[in-house]
N, C-alpha and C positions, 0 to 999 in steps of 0.2 A: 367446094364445100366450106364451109364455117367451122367456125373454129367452136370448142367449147366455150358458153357463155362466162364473160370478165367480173370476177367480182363487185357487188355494188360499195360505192363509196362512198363514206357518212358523211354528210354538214360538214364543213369547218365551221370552228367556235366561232362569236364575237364577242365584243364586251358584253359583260353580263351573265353570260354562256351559264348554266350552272351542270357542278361536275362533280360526281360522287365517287369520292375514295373508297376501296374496298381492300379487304386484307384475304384474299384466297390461297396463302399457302403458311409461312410461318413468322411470328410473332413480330408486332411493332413498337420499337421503340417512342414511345410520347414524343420525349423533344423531339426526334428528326419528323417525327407527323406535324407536331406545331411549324418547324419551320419551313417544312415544306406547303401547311397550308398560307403562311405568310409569304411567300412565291406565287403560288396562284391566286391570292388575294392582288397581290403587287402587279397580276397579270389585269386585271379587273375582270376575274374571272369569281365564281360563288361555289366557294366545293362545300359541299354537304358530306360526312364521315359517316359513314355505315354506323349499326347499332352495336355491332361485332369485332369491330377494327382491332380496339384495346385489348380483347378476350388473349385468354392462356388456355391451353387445353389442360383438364384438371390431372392426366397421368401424362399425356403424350407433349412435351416440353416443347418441342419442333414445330406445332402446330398454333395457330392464332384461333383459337377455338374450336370447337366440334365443324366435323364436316356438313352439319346439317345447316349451322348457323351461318358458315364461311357462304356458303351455296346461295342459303336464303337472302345473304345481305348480297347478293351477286344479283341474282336474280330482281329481287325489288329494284335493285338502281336501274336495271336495264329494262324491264319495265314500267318503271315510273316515267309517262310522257314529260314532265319538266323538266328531266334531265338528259343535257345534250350528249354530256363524253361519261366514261367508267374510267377511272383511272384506278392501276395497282399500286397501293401504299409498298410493297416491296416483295420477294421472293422468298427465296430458304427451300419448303417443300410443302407439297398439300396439295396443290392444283389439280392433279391429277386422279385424288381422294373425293373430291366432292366433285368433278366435272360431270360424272355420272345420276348426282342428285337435280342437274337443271333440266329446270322444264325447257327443252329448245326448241317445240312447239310455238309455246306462249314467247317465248325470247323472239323464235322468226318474226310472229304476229305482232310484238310490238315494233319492228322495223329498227331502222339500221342506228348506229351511232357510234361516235369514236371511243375507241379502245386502245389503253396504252397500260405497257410492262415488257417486260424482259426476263429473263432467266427462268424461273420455275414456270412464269407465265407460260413459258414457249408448249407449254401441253393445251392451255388456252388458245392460243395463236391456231394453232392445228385443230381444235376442235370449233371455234369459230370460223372457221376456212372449209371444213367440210361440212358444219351444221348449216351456218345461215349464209354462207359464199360471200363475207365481208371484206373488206381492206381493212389491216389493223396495224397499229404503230408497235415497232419494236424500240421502246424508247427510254430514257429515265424515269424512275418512280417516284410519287408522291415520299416518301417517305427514306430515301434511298440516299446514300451519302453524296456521291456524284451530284445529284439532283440541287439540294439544298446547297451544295458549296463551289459546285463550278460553273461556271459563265457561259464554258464554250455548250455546255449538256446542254443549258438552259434557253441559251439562244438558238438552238437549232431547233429544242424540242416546240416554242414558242412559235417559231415560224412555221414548222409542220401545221400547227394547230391553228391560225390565225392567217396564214399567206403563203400556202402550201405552192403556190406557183415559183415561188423566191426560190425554192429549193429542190428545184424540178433536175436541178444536176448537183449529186450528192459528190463532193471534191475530198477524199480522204489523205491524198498522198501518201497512199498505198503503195506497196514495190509487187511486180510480175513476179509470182511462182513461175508459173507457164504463162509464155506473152499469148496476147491474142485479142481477139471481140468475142460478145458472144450476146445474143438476145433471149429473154424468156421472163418470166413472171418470177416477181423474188418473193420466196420463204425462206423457211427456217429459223435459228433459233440457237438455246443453246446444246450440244452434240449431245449431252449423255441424257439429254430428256427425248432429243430425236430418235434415239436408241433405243429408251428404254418404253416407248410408244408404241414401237411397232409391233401388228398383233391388236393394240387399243382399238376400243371401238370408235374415238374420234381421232385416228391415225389417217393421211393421206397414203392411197397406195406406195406411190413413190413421188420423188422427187422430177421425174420423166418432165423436160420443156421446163425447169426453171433454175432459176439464178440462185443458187444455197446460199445462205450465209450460216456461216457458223463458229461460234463463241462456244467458252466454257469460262470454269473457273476452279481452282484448288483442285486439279484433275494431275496425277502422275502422267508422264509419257503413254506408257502400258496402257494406261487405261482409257484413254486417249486415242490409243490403238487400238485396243477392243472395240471401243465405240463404230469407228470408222469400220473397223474389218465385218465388226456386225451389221451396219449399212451396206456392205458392198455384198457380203454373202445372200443376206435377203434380198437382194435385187433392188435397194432400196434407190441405190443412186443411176439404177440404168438409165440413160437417157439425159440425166441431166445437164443445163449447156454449158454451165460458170459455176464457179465456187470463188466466193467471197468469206476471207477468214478476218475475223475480228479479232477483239483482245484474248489472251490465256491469262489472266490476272490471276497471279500465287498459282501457277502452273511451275511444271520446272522451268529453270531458266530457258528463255527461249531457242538459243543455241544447240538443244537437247531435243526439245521439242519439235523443230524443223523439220529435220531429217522423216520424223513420223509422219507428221503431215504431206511432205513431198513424196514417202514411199506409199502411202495408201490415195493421194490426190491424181500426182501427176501421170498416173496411167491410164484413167480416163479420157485423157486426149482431149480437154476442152480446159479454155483458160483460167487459171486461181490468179488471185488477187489477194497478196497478204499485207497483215496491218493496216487494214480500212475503217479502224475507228468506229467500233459498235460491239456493246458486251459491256464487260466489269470493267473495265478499263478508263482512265481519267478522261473526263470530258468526250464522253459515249455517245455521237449521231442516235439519231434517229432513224430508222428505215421502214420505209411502210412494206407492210408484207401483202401480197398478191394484185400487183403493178408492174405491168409492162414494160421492162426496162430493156438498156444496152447496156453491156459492161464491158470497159476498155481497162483489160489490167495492165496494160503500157500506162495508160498516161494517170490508173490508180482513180478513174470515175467511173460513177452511175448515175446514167440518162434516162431519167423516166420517161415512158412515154405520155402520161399525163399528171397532171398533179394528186399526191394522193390523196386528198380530201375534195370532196365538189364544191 
């Protein structure tokens, strides 16, 4: 029997490539949009800024404008045929507020393309993974501190985008929670939007057959623990083969936090892989979400099986 069909995989860029910044969750600072559009200009790439980017929402402060307008500039970039990638100017909250407003109809129909964000995205991530069955980068943001100021974000996110073969083995130098291998298709995201999904209409049942990865940020122990203990009671993590944990940036100190993650991980019986370098954390990998991979949390790699872009 066959397996269920493998996500499709959008173009990589090339020069020229043109790339629409979008702001779908909460509010973007100007400079870091300027300098992050002098980054992808410096790539000889042509990003185009939504009409909505710079918006404030007029009571709710958290938010980069109404959710109709955050939706709308989503929506247009993605199907606007001249544009190759969607990139997320940055996170906060919202994502989840107007995910409901897109036509994913007309988004299927105008076919596939690359997508990249992280953190608030991650409710994006999941609903483009159950809406249109795509591969999408879990990556630095246009607009995002990391992005604009560190080399190492910049040169992984670059090759993702441009030479996705170069990076077909993601090397973190990661250490074994639990040693081991384990194959399956990587999602996830960051934990308390994975959590706070379930139930959502562009929720994945569960995690069953893949490689988690999982980030947070500014999260106590506790709640960190809740997170987790509400993934496991809903049946969320039955089945799955790996967990790959990223950064906890302004979490407690990590030495506090451990303990949590190895008592809600390591009873699943399948290998974790901690400090793999993806999330809020300096100089943040890339990771493409719904790809084939091996993970060897001994030697702290991830073996794609193909490169994620075609």
């Amino acid at each position: 029997m066959s397996g269920p069909p493998q996500p499709t995989r959008p173009v990589r860029l090339a020069p020229g490539a043109r790339v629409a910044v979008v702001a779908p969750s909460g509010p973007v600072p100007e400079e870091r949009l300027q300098a992050g559009l002098d980054v992808l200009r410096g790539w000889d790439l042509d990003p185009v800024v939504a009409p909505h980017v710079l918006d404030r929402h007029g009571t709710l402060h958290y938010l980069a404008g109404t959710d109709a307008h955050r939706a709308a500039d989503l929506q247009s970039a993605w199907c606007d045929p001249s544009v190759d990638a969607v990139l997320c100017a940055r996170g906060g909250y919202g994502a989840q507020r107007m995910a409901d407003l897109l036509d994913w109809d007309a988004m299927r129909e105008a076919g596939p393309k690359v997508f990249v964000g992280f953190s608030d995205i991650t409710a994006l991530h999941e609903a483009f993974a159950t809406r249109l069955g795509l591969v999408t980068l879990h990556g630095p943001m246009a607009a995002g501190i990391d992005f604009v100021k560190n080399a190492r974000a910049q040169d992984h996110l670059r090759a993702t985008l441009f030479a996705p073969e170069s990076v077909r083995v993601i090397a973190s130098g990661g250490t074994p929670m639990v040693p081991g291998r384990a194959r399956g298709v990587t999602l996830g995201g960051c934990l308390s939007l994975l959590a706070a999904e379930l139930g959502g209409p562009h929720a994945r049942p569960s995690a069953r057959g893949g490689l988690l990865c999982l980030e947070d940020v500014g999260e106590e122990a506790y709640r960190v623990d809740r997170c987790l203990t509400q993934l496991l009671r809903a049946g969320w993590l039955d089945g799955v083969a790996g967990v790959l944990l990223g950064s906890w940036q302004d979490c407690e100190p990590y030495e506090r936090l451990r303990p949590v993650l190895a008592d809600r991980l390591g009873g699943l019986g399948v290998p974790v892989v901690e400090d793999f370098g993806f999330g809020h954390g300096e100089g943040a990998l890339t990771i493409p979400f719904g790809v084939p991979a091996e993970l060897d949390a001994d030697a702290g790699t991830l073996a794609l099986d193909r490169p994620a872009l075609a």
